[in-house]
VMD Tcl script that draws the C-alpha trace (Angstrom):
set ca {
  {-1.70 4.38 7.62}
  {1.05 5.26 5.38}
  {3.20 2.81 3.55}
  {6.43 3.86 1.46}
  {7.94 1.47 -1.37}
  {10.56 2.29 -3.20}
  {8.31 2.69 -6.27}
  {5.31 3.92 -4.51}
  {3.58 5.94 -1.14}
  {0.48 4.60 -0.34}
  {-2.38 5.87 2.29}
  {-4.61 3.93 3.57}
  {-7.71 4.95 5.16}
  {-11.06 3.44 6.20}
  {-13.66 2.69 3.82}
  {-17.08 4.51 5.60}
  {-19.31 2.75 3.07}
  {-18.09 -0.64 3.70}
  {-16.27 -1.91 6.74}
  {-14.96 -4.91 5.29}
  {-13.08 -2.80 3.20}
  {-10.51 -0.29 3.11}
  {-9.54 2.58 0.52}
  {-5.69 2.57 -0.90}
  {-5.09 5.48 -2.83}
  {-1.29 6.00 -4.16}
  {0.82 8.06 -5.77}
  {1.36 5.33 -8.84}
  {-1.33 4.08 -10.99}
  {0.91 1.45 -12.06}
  {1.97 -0.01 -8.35}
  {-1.78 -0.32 -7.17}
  {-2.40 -2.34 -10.42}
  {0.35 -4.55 -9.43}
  {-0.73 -4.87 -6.07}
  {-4.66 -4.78 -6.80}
  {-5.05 -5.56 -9.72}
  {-8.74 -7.16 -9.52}
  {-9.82 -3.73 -8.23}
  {-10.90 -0.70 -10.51}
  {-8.33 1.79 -10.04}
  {-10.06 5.49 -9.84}
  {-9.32 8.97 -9.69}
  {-8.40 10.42 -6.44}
  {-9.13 13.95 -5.51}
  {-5.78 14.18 -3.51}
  {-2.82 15.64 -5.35}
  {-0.58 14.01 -3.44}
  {-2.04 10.20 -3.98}
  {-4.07 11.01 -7.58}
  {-5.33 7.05 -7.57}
  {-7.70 4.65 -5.68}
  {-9.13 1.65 -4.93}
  {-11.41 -0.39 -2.92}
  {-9.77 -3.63 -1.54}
  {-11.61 -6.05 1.31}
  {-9.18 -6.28 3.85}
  {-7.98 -10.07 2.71}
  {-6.76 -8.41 -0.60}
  {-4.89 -5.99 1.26}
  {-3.34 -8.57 3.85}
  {-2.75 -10.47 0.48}
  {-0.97 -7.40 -0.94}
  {0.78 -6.34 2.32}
  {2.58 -9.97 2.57}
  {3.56 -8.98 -1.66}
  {5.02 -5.91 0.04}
  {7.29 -7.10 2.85}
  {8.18 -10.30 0.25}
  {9.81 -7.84 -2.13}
  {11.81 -6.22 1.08}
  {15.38 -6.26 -0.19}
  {17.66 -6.38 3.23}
  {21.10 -5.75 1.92}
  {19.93 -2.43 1.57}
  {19.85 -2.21 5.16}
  {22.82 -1.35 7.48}
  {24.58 -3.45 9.51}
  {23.43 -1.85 12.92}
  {22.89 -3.87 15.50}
  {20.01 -3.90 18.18}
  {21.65 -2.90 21.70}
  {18.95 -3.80 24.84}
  {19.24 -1.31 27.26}
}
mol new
graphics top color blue
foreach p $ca { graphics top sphere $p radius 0.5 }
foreach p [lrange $ca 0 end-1] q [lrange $ca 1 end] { graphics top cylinder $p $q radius 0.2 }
display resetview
């Protein structure tokens, strides 16, 4: 799963080791520390997200409630849903 901030992209994949846990790498050191910061943030080999970490999935529902919390809406336009 991908998730785009406006400070950070994040992947997140499937931990194999553990399956109470998932792997969030990134593209900012800084971001998963604010996010994560009880987990030890590693070295990726991925260019395009150089940092990791290891969050059970309660620390990532934790962080992915930060996330949508920090959503700022006037950015959005004023469309309007139309049911067809």
């Amino acid at each position: 799963m991908l998730i785009q901030t406006s400070k950070a992209n994040f992947l997140i994949e499937k931990n194999l080791g553990k399956s109470d846990c998932v792997k969030i790498k990134a593209d900012s050191k800084e971001e998963l520390q604010r996010f994560f910061g009880s987990s030890n943030v590693q070295f990726s080999i991925e260019q395009q997200f150089p940092f990791q970490v290891l969050a059970c999935k309660q620390e990532f529902a934790n962080a992915l409630i930060l996330m949508v919390k920090e959503i700022e809406y006037s950015d959005f336009g004023q469309e309007t849903y139309v049911n067809s």
